[in-house]
N, C-alpha and C positions, 0 to 999 in steps of 0.2 A: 469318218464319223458315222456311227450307226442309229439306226431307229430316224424317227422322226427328227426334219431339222426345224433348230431353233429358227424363230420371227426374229429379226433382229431390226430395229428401226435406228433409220440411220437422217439424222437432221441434214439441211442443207447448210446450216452454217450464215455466213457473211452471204448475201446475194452479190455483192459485187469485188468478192474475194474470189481464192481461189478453188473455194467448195462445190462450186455448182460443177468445175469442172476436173477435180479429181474424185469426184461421186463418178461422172459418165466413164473417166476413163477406168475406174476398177468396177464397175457393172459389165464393162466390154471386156474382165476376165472371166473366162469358164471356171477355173477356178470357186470362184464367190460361191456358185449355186452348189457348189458340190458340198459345203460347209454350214449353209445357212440359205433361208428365204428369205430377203432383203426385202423390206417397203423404204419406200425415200419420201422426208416430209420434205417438203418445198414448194416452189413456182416453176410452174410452166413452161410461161412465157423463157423465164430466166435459164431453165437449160437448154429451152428449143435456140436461145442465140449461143451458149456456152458449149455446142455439138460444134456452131461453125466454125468456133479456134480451136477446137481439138479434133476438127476433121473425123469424126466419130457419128454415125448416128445410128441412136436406139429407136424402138420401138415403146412410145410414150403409154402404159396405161393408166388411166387416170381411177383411181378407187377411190373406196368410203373408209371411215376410221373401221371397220369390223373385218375389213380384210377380202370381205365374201368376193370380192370380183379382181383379186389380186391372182394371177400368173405363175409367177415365181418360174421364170422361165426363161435362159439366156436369150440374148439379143431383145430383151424386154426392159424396160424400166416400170417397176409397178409405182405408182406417185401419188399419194395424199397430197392434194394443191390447195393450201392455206393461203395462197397470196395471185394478185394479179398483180403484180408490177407493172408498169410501164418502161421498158425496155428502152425507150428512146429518151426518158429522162434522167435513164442512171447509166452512168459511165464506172468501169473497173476505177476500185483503189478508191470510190468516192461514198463515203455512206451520204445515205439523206435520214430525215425522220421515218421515211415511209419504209425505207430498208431495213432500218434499227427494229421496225415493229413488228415486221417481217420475220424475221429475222429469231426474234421474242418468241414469237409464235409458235414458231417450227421447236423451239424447246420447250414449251408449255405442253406443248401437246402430246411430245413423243414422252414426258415423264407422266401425263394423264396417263398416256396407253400402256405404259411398263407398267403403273401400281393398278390399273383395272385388271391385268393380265392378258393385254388384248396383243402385246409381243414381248419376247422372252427378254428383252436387250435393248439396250439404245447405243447408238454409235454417235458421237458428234462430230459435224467439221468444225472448223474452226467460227470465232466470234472476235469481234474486237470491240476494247472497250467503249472507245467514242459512239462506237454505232450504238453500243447498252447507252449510253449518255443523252444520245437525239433520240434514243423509244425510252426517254425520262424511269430508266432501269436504276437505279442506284446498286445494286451486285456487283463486285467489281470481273465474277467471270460466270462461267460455267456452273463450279463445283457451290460458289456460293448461292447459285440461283436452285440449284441439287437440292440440299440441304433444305432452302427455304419451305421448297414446295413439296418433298418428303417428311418437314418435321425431324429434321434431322439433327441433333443436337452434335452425335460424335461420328465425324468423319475423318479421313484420314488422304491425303494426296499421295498419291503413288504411280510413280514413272518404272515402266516395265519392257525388257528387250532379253533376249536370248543372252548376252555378258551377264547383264546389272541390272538389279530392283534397286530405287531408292524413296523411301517414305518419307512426307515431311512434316517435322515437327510445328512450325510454323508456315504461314506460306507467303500470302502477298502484303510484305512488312516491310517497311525503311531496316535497314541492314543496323541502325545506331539503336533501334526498339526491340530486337530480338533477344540481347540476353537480358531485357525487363521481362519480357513475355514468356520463355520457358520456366517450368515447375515440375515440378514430381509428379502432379499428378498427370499434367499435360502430357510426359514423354511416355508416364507408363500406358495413359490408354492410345496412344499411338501405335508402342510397341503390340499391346492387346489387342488393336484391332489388326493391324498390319500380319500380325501371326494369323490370327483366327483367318482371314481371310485368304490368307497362303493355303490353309489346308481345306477349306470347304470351299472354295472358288480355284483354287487350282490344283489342289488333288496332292497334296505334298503331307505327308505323315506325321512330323514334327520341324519346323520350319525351323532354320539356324540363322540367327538375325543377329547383326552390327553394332553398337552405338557410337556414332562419331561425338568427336569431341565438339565442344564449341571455338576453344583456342589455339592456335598453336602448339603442335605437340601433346596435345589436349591438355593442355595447361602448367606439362613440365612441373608436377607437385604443387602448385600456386602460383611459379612465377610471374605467369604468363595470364594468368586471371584462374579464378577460384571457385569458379559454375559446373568445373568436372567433380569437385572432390565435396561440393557445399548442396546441387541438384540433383548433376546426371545418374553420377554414381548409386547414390541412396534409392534414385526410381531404375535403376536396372537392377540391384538387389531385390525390390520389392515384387520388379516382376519376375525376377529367378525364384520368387515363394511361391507366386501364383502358380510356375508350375513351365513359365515359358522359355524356352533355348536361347538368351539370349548374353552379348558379352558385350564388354566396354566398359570405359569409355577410350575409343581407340584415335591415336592421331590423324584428322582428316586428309593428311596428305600419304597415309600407305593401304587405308584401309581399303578403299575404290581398288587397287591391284586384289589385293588378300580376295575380295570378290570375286571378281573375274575369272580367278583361280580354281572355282568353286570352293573355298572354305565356308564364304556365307552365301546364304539364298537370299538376302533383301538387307539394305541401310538403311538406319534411322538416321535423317539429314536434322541438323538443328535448325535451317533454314534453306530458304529455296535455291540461290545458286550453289549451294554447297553440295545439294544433290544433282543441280540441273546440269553445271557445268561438266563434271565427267560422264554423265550419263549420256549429255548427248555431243560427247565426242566421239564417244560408240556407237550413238543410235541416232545421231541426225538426223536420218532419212526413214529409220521404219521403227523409232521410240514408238508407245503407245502410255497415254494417262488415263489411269483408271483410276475410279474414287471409290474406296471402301469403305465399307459403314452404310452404307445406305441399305434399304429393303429393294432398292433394283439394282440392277448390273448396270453398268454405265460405261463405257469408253470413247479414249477421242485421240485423235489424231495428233501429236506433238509439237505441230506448229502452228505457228498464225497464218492471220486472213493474207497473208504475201501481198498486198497492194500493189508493192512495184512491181510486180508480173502477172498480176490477173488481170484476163482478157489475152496472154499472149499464147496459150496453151502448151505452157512449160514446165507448167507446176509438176512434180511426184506423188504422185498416187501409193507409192510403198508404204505409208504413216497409216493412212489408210484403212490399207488392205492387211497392214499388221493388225487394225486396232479391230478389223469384221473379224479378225481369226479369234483374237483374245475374246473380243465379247461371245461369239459359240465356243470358245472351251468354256470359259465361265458358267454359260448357261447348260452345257452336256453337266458339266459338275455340277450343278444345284440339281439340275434333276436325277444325277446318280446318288444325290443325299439322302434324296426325298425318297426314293425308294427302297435306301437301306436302312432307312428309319422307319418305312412303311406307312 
């Protein structure tokens, strides 16, 4: 990557998940620097003990939100420190109040810094919900806390790996309320945003996109239920006038292959395991979630706070280190937009 590298800020996540300590171990890749200048929101305290289970130690700096005394230099950790924790009253795998707020913070802040422009990207570790629950958060994640604090009315969830993109229609739903909730117009601005975002955040010229069905076979002509031929269909015509490459409604059990293959470049999921489950049978280990629609770049790492193994310095840092790569491609491409638009 050329020219100047993108700011990318990267949240600590869960303080007593497994964030604090797959942050030190992909800062301890040279890698990182050669791609991007990493700030890390977080505590202190909380990685100076998360170095002693990963047998790793950095060189701690501690900066201001403006960057001016940030590094950006291996064997460095540059660290905006939002929190003093008390180390000796939190145990891995255990959120308290004072974590959950923690916790809060570190994503309040890093979405201030992206819409001031004070960094190009935000990267997230993971969050879990109860801890949103004891810092009295009602969001149920991330992408909904996004959205709040952007103003964001249309977003779009989207799981991304070198196989398979999959976009989703709906997200964190009871599985019996989903085909209440899909519409025409819901799928077409999914597929519209999901497009648009393929070509200005990753560089793709006209995107070739999926529609899976909702039912079986995608509905076998009605047998099988009547949301392919009564919904789906009607909003992927609509958005083949718009103008966008897209096809279906395809059976969810062959399309996931037909990808992989390269015939399409991203799937429109009707719901969340419909995307999650093949996606991260491919990508377990180095998926990345990225949320489109938004006015900043946003990415995060594909799995949760691991409870049953934080603290034991086991965790994968691959999710990671996928998810700093995605967020500097993203950011080199908005800035190569900006300049061919002048």
């Amino acid at each position: 990557m050329s020219g100047v590298l993108p700011i990318i800020g990267i949240t600590m996540g869960d303080p007593v998940g497994v964030g604090p300590e797959i942050i030190i171990k992909t800062m301890a890749e040279s890698e990182i620097y050669k791609i991007c200048r990493p700030v890390i929101i977080g505590d202190y305290n909380i990685f100076k003990k998360a170095e002693k289970y990963t047998h790793l130690a950095l060189k701690i700096n501690l900066i201001n939100n403006n960057n001016s005394k940030a590094r950006f230099k291996e064997g460095w950790l540059d660290l905006l420190a939002l929190s003093d924790l008390n180390t000796k009253e939190l145990a891995p795998g255990k959120p308290t109040a004072d974590s959950g707020h923690a916790m809060l913070a570190y994503i309040e802040t890093c979405i201030d810094l992206s819409l001031k422009g004070k960094i190009d990207a935000m990267v997230t570790a993971p969050i879990n919900k109860k801890a949103l629950k004891l810092a009295e958060c009602d969001f149920a994640g991330h992408t909904e806390i996004l959205a709040h604090k952007t103003k964001t009315s249309d977003y779009v969830m989207m799981l991304a790996g070198k196989q398979l993109k999959v976009a989703l229609v709906t997200i964190h739903v009871p599985l019996k309320e989903v085909a209440g909730l899909i519409n025409e117009p819901l799928i077409i601005k999914t597929i519209r945003i999901t497009s648009l975002a393929l070509k200005n955040r990753f560089g793709m010229t006209k995107p070739k996109l999926a529609v899976a069905g909702l039912n079986p076979h995608a509905g076998e002509s009605g047998l099988f239920g009547d949301e392919e031929e009564r919904i789906i269909l009607p909003a992927i015509i609509k958005a083949q006038k718009e103008g966008f490459d897209v096809k279906g409604p395809f059976p969810p059990d062959t399309i996931f292959y037909r990808a992989t293959r390269g015939e399409f470049d991203a799937i429109i999921c009707m719901y969340h395991d419909q995307g999650l489950i093949p996606f991260k049978l491919l990508h377990f280990i180095d998926g990345v979630n990225t949320t489109l629609g938004l006015p900043i770049i946003r990415t995060s790492v594909d799995h949760g706070t691991g409870y049953d193994i934080a603290g034991t310095g086991t965790a994968n840092q691959a999710s990671l280190v996928a998810a700093i790569k995605m967020a500097a491609i993203q950011a080199a491409q908005r800035n190569q937009n900006k300049i061919k638009t002048g």
